[in-house]
N, C-alpha and C positions, 0 to 999 in steps of 0.2 A: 513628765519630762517635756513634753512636747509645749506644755504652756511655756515652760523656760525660752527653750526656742525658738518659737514665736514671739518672743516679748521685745523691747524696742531695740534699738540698734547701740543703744547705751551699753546692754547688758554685755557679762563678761565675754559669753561664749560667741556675742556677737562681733564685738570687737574683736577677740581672736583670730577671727578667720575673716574679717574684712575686707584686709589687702588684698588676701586669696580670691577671695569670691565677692568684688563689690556689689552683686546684683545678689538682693538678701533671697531670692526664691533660690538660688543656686547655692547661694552659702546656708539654708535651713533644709535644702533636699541633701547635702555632703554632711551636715552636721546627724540628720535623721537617718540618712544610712549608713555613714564610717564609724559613729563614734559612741561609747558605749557611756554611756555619765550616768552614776548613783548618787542621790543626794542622802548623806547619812544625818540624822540629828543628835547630838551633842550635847546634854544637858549641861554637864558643868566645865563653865570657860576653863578651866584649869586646861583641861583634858583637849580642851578644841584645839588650843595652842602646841599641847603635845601634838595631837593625831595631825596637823598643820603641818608641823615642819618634818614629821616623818614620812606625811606624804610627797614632801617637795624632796628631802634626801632620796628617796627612792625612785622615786620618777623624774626627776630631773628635769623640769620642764623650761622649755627656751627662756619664758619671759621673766623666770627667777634663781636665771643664772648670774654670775655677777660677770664684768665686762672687762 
């Protein structure tokens, strides 16, 4: 997990919290203490697409919400 965020400032979870925390040692110390991420792997795309949009109904998350 940690390589994730530490990785550039492109990457998703980076940009997520940008605005928040522009100074990346502050936004990778908030990210490494608040927030819990599992990366699951997925074999077949069928299934990715399902587990995708069931995670986005459930969780609700800001940046895919519609406006």
């Amino acid at each position: 997990m940690r390589k994730h965020m530490s990785g550039d400032d492109k990457h998703a979870l980076q940009r997520a919290f940008q605005e928040r925390y522009p100074n990346r040692r502050d936004r990778r110390f908030y990210m490494s203490e608040f927030l819990k991420i599992k990366w699951v792997e997925i074999p077949d795309p069928r299934r990715v697409s399902a587990v995708e949009s069931l995670a986005i109904m459930v969780l609700d998350p800001i940046y895919n919400r519609r406006k």
